[in-house]
PyMOL CGO cylinders between C-alpha atoms (Angstrom):
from pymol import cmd
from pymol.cgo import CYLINDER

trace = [
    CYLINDER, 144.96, 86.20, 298.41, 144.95, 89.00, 296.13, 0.3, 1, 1, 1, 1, 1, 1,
    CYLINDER, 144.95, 89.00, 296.13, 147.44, 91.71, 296.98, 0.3, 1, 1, 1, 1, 1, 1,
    CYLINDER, 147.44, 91.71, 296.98, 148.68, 95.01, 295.20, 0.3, 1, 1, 1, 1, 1, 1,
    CYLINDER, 148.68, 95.01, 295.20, 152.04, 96.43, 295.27, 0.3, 1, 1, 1, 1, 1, 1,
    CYLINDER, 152.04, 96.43, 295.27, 153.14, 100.07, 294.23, 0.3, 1, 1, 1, 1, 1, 1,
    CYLINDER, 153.14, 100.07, 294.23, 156.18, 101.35, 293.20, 0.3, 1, 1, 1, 1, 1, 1,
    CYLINDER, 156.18, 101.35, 293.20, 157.60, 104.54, 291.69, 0.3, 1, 1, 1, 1, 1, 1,
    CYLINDER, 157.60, 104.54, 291.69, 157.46, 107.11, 294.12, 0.3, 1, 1, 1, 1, 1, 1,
    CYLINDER, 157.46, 107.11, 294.12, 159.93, 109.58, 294.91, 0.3, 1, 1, 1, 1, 1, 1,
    CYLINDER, 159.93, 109.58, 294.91, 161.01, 113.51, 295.44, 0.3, 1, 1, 1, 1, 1, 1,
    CYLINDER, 161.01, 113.51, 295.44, 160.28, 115.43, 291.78, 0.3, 1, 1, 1, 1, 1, 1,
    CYLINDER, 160.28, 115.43, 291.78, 160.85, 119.19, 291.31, 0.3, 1, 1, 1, 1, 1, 1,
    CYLINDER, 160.85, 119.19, 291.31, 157.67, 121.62, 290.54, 0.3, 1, 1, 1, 1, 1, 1,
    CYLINDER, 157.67, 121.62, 290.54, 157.20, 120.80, 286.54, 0.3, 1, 1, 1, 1, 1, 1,
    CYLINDER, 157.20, 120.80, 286.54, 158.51, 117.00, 286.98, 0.3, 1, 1, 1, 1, 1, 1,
    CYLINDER, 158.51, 117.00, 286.98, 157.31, 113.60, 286.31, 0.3, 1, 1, 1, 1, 1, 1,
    CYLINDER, 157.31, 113.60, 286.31, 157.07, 110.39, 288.05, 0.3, 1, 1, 1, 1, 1, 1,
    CYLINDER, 157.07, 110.39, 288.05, 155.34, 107.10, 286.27, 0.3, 1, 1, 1, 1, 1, 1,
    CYLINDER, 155.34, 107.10, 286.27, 153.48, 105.16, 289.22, 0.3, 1, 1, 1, 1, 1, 1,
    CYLINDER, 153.48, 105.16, 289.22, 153.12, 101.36, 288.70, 0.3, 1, 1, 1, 1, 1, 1,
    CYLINDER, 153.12, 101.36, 288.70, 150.50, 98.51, 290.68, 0.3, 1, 1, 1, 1, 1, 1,
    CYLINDER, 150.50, 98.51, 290.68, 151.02, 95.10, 290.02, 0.3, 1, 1, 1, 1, 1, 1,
    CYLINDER, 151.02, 95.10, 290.02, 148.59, 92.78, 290.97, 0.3, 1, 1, 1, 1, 1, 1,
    CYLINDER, 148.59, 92.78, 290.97, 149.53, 88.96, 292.23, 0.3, 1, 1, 1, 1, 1, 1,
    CYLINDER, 149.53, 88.96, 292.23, 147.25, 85.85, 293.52, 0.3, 1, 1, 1, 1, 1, 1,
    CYLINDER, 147.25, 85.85, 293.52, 146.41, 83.66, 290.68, 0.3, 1, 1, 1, 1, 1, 1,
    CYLINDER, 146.41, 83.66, 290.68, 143.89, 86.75, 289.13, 0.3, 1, 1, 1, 1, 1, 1,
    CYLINDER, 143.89, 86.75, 289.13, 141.03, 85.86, 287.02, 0.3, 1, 1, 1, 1, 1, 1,
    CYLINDER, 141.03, 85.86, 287.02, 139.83, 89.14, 286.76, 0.3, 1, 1, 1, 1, 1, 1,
    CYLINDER, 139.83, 89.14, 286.76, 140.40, 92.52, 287.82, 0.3, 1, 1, 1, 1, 1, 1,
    CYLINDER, 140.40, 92.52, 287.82, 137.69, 95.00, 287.39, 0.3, 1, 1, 1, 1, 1, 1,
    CYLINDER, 137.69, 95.00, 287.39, 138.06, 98.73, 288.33, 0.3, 1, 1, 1, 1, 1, 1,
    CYLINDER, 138.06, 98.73, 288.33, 141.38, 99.60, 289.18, 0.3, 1, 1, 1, 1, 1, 1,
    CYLINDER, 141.38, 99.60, 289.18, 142.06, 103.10, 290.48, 0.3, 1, 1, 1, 1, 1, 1,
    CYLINDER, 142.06, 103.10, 290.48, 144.95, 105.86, 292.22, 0.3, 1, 1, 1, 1, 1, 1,
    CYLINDER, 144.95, 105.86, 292.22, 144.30, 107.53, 295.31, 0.3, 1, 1, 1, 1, 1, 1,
    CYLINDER, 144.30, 107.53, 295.31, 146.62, 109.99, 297.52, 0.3, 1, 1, 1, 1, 1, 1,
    CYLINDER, 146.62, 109.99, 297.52, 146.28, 111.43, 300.81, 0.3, 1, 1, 1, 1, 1, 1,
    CYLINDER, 146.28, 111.43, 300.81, 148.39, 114.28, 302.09, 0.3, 1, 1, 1, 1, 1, 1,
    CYLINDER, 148.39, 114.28, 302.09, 149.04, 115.08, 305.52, 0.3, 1, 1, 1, 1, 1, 1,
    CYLINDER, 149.04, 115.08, 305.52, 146.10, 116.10, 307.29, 0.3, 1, 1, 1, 1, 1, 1,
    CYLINDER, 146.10, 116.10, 307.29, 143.55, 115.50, 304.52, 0.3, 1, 1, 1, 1, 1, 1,
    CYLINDER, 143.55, 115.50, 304.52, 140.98, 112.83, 303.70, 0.3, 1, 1, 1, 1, 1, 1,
    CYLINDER, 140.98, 112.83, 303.70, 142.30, 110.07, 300.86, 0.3, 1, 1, 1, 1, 1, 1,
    CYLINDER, 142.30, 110.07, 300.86, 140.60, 111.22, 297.83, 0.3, 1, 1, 1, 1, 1, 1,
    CYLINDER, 140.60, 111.22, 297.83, 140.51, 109.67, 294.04, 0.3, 1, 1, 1, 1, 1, 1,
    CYLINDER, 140.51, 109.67, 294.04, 142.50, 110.50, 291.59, 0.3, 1, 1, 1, 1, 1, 1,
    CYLINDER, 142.50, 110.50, 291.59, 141.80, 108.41, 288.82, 0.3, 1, 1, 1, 1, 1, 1,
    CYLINDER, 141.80, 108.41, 288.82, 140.36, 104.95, 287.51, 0.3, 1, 1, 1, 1, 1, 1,
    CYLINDER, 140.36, 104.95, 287.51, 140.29, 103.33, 284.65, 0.3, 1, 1, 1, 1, 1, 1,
    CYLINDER, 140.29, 103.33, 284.65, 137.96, 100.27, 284.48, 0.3, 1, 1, 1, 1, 1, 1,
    CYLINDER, 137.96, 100.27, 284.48, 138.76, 96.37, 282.87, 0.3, 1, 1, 1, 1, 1, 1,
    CYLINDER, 138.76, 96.37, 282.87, 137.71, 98.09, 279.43, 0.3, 1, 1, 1, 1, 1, 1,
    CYLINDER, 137.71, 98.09, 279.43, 139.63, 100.98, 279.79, 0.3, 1, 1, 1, 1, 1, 1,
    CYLINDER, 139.63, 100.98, 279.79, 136.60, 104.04, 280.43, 0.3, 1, 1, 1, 1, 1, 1,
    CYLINDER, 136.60, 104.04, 280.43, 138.59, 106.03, 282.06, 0.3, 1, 1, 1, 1, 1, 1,
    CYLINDER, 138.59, 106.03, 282.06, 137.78, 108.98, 285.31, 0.3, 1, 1, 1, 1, 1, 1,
    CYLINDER, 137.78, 108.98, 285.31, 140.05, 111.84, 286.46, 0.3, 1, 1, 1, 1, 1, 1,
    CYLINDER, 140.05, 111.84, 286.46, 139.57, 113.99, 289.61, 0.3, 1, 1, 1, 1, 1, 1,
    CYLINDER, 139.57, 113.99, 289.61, 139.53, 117.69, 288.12, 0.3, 1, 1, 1, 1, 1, 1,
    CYLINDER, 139.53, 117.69, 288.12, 142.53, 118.41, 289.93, 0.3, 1, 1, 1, 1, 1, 1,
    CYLINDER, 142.53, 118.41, 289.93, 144.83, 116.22, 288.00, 0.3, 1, 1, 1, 1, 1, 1,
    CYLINDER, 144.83, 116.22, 288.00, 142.43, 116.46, 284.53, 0.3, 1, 1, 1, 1, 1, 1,
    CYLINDER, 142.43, 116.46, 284.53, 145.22, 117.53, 281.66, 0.3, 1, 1, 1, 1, 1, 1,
    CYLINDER, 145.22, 117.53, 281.66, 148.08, 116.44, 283.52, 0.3, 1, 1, 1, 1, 1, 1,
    CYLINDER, 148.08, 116.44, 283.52, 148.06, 112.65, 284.57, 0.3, 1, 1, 1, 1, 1, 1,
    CYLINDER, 148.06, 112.65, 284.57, 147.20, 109.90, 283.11, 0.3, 1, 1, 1, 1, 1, 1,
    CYLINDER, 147.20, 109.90, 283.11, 146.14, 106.28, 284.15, 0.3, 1, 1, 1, 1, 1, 1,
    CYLINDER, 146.14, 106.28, 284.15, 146.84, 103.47, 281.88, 0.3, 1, 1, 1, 1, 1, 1,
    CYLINDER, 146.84, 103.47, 281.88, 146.71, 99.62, 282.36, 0.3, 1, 1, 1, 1, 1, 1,
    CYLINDER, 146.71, 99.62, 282.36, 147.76, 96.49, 281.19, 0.3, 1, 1, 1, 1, 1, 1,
    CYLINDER, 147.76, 96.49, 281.19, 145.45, 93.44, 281.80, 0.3, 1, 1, 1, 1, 1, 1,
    CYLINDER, 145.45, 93.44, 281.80, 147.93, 90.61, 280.96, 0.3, 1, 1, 1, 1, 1, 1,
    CYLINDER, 147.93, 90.61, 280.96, 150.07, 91.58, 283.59, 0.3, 1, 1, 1, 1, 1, 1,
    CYLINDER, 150.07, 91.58, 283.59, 147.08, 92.86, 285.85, 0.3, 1, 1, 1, 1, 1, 1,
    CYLINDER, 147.08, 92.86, 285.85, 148.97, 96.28, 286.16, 0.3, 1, 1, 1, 1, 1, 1,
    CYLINDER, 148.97, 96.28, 286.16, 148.44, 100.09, 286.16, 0.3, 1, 1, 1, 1, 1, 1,
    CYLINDER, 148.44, 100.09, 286.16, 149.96, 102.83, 285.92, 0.3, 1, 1, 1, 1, 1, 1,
    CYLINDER, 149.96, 102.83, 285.92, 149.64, 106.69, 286.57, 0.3, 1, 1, 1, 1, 1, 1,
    CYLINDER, 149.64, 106.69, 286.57, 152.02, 108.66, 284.59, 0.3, 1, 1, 1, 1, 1, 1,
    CYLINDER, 152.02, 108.66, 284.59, 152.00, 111.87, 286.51, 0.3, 1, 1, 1, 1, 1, 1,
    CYLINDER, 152.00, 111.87, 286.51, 153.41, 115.02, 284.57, 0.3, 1, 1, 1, 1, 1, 1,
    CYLINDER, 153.41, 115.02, 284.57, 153.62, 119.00, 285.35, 0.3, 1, 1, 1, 1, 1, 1,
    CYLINDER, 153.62, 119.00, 285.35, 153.46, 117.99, 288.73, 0.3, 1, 1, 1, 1, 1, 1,
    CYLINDER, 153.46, 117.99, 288.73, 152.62, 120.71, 291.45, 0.3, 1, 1, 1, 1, 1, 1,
    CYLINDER, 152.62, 120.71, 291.45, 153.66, 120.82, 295.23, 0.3, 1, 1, 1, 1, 1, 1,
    CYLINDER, 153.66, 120.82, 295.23, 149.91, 120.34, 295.79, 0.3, 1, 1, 1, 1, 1, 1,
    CYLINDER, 149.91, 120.34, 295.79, 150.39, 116.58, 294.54, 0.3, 1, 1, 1, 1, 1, 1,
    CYLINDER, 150.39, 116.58, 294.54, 152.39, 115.97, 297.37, 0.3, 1, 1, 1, 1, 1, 1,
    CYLINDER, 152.39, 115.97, 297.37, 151.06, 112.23, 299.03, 0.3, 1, 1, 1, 1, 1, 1,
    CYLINDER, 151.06, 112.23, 299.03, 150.77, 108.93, 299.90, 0.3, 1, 1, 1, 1, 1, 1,
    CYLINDER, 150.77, 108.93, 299.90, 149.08, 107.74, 296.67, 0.3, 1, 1, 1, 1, 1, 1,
    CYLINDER, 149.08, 107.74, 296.67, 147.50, 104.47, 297.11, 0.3, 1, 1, 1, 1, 1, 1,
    CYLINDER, 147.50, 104.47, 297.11, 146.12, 101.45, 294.63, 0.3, 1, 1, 1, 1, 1, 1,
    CYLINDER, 146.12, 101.45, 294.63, 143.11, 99.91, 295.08, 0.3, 1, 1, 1, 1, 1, 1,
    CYLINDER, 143.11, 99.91, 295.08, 141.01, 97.17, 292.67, 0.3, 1, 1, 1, 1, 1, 1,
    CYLINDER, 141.01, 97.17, 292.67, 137.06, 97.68, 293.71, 0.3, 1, 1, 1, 1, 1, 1,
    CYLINDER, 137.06, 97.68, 293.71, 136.59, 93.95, 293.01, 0.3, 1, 1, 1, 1, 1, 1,
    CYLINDER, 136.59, 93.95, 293.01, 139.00, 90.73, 292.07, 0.3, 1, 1, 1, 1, 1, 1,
    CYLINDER, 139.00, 90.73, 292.07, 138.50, 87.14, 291.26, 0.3, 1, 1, 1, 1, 1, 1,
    CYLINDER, 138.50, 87.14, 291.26, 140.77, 84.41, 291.32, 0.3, 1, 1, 1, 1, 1, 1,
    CYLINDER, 140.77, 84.41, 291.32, 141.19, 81.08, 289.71, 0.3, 1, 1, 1, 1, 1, 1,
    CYLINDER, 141.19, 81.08, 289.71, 139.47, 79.50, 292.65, 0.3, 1, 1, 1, 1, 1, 1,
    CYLINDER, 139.47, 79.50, 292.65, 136.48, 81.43, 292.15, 0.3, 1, 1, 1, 1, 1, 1,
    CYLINDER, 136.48, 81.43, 292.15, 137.24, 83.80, 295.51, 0.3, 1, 1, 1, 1, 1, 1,
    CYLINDER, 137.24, 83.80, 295.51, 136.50, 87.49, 295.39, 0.3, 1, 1, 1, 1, 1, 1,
    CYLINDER, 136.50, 87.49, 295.39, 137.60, 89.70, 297.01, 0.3, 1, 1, 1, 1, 1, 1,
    CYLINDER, 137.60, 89.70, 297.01, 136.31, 93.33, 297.52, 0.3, 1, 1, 1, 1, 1, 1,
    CYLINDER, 136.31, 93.33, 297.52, 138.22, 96.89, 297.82, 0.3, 1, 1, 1, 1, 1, 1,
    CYLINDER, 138.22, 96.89, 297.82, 141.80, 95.48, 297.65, 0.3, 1, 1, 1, 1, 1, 1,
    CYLINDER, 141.80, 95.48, 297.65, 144.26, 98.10, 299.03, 0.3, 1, 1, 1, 1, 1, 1,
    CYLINDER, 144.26, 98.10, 299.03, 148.09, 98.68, 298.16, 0.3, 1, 1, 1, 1, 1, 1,
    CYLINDER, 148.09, 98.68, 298.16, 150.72, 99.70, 300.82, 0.3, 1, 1, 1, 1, 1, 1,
    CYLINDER, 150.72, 99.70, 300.82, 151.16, 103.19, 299.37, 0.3, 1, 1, 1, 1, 1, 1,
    CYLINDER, 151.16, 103.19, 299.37, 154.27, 105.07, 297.70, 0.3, 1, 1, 1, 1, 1, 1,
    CYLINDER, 154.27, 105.07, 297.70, 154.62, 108.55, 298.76, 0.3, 1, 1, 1, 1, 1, 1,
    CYLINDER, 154.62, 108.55, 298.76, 155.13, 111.08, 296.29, 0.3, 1, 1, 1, 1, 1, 1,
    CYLINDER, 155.13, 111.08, 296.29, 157.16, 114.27, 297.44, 0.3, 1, 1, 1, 1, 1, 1,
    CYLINDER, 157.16, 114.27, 297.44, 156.55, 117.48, 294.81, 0.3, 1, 1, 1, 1, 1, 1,
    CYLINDER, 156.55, 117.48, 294.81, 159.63, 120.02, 295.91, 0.3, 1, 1, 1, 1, 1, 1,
    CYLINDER, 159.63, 120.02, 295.91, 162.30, 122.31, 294.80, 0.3, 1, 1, 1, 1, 1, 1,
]
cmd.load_cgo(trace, "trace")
């Protein structure tokens, strides 16, 4: 079984940064589109960036300028380095792989992480 797990959440002042991290585990073949998305209270879970096995790389205009997703495919990670960060970023930001393959030739679709919440305040 494929799973995700996020870490790197915290509280950050207005102007801060926080690095987000997603390590994949289950005897991966392949990972294809990996991606970050948050949901604050009360709102729908929206993307905020992906960054396909190639590394083509797509930013929601919100964030565009300020964060950055990155990954590493030998350790079947990514990251989201997260700078000038606003109260707006405030959320639960989620990983999710569109598509994975294991060694045993299973596939599975729209793997989800648990979710690290990310708290923007003075």
């Amino acid at each position: 079984q494929v799973q995700l797990v996020e870490s790197g959440g915290g509280l950050v002042q207005p102007g801060g940064s926080l690095r987000l991290s997603c390590a994949a585990s289950g005897s991966i073949l392949r990972i294809y589109v990996m991606g970050w998305y948050r949901q604050a209270p009360g709102k729908q879970r929206e993307l905020v960036a992906a960054i396909t096995s190639g590394g083509s790389t797509n930013y929601a205009d919100s964030v565009k300028g300020r964060f950055t997703i990155s990954r590493d495919n030998a350790k079947n990670t990514v990251y989201l380095q997260m700078n000038s960060l606003k109260p707006e970023d405030t959320a639960v930001y989620y990983c999710n792989t569109d598509r994975a393959v294991t060694t045993a030739g299973h596939r599975y679709l729209e793997v989800w992480g648990q979710g690290t919440l990310v708290t923007v305040s003075s």
